[in-house]
N, C-alpha and C positions, 0 to 999 in steps of 0.2 A: 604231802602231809605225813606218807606211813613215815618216809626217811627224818622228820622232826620228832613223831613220835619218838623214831629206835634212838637217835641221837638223846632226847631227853632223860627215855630211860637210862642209857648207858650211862649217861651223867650224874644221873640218880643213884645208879648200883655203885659207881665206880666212887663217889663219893661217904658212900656207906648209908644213904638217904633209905636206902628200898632193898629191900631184900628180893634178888629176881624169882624166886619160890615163893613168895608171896605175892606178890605179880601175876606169876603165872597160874594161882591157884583161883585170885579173884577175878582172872578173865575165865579158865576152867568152870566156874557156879555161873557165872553170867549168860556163858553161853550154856553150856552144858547140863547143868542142874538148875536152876531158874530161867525162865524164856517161855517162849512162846508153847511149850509143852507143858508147863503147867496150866497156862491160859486154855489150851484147847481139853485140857481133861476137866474146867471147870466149866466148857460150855456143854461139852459131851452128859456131865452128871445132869445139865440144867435140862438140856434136851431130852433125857428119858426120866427125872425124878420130878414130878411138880412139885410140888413140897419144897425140894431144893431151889426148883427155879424163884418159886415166890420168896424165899430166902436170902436169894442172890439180887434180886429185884430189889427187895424193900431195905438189906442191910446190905451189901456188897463185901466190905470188909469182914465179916461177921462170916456171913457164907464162905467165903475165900480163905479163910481162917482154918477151916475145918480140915483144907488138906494141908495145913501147914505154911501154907505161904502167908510169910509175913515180910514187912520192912516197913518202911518210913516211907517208902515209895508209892505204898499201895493201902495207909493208912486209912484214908481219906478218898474213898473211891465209891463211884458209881456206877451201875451197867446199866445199861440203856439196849433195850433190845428193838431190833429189825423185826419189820412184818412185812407182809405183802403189799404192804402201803405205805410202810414210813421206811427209810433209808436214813441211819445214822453214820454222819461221818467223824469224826476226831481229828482236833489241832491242838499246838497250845503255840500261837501267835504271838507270846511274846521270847518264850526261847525254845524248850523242848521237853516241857513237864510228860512224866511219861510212866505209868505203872509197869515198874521193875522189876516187881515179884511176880509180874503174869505173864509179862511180853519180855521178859529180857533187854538189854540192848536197846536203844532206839536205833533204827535204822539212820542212815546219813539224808536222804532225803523226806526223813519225817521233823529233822532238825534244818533245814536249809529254808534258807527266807523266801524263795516263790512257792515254796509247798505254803507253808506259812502263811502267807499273802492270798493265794489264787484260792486256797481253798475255804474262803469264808468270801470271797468274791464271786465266784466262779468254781461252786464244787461241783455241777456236774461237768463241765471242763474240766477238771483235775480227773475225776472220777474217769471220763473217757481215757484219757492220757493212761489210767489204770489199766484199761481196757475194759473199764466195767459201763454197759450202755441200760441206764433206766428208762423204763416207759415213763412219759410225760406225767401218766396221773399218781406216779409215786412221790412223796413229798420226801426231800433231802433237809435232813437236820444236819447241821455242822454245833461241833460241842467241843467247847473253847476250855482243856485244860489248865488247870492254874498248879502253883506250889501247895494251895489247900485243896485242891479238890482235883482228881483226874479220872478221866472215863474211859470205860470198856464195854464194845460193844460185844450184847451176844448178836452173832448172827440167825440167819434165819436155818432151820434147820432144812436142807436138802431132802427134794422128793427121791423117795425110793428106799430110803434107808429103816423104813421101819423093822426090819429086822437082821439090823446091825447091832453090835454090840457096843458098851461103851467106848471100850479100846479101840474097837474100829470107826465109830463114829469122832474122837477124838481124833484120827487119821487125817480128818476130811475138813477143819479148822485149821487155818492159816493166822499168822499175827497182820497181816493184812485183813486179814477178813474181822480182825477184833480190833482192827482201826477202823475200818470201813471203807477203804477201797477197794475192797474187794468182797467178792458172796465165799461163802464156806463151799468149798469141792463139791461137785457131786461123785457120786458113785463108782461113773463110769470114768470121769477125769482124773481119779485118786488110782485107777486099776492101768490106766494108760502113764501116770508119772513115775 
């Protein structure tokens, strides 16, 4: 796949289709400057502002707004938060709808058809494969992204971190952990990475 990629592009530049500075500038924001570090500074703010989180809760876009992220990707967005009893997980089953202004990128296996598939059949199979193991009396949401509508999970906020600070609580948020295979770092696992 990488060597179709670079064959593509080369045919694109060599053609005069694509500028490679332009190219390389909009992988540069994707990864770099939009991604999963905006997502986790907007679960960081949710975690120590109520005010914010009920903001992010009832308008997600709205909330999400405030630090600037915007697109077309993330228009149309909802967060759905983790508790000690409900586990949310994220798909989008028919290709790879996927909010770009929080998470970046979709990863290749949040686009691939057994993720796809297993996890609206069998998420907590999927979820173990994660390495993530729930007690039985947790109830697993699976929330099926579309082209109008895509979701972001907050996670649950890790014990021990009460006084953490923003920046460092955003440390401890993964874009797995805002799909939902996974819980947000704790404390001691973010000081060992």
């Amino acid at each position: 796949m990488t060597l179709r990629v670079k064959a593509l592009e080369s045919l694109l530049v060599e053609k005069g289709l694509v500028d490679p500075a332009a190219l390389d500038a909009l992988v540069d924001t994707y990864e770099n400057k939009v991604g999963p570090r905006n997502g986790a500074q907007v679960v960081a703010r949710a975690w120590v502002d109520p005010d914010y989180k009920k903001r992010l809760l009832t308008d997600a876009p709205r909330a999400i707004a405030e630090f600037g992220y915007l697109g077309t990707q993330g228009d149309h967005m909802v967060v759905i938060e983790n508790t000690p009893k409900v586990h949310n997980l994220v798909v989008c089953t028919l290709c790879s709808c996927y909010p770009w202004p929080v998470l970046g990128l979709p990863p290749v296996w949040y686009k691939s058809a057994p993720y796809r598939s297993r996890a609206v059949i069998d998420p907590r199979g999927v979820l173990r494969e994660f390495g993530l193991e729930l007690a039985e009396d947790v109830e697993v949401r699976v929330w099926d992204s579309t082209a109008e509508l895509r979701y972001l999970v907050l996670p649950e906020r890790p014990a021990g971190t009460e006084k953490m600070t923003e920046q460092e609580l955003a440390s401890l948020v993964t874009r797995d952990s805002m799909v939902g295979v996974a819980k947000a770092k704790s404390p001691e696992r973010s000081e060992k990475a």
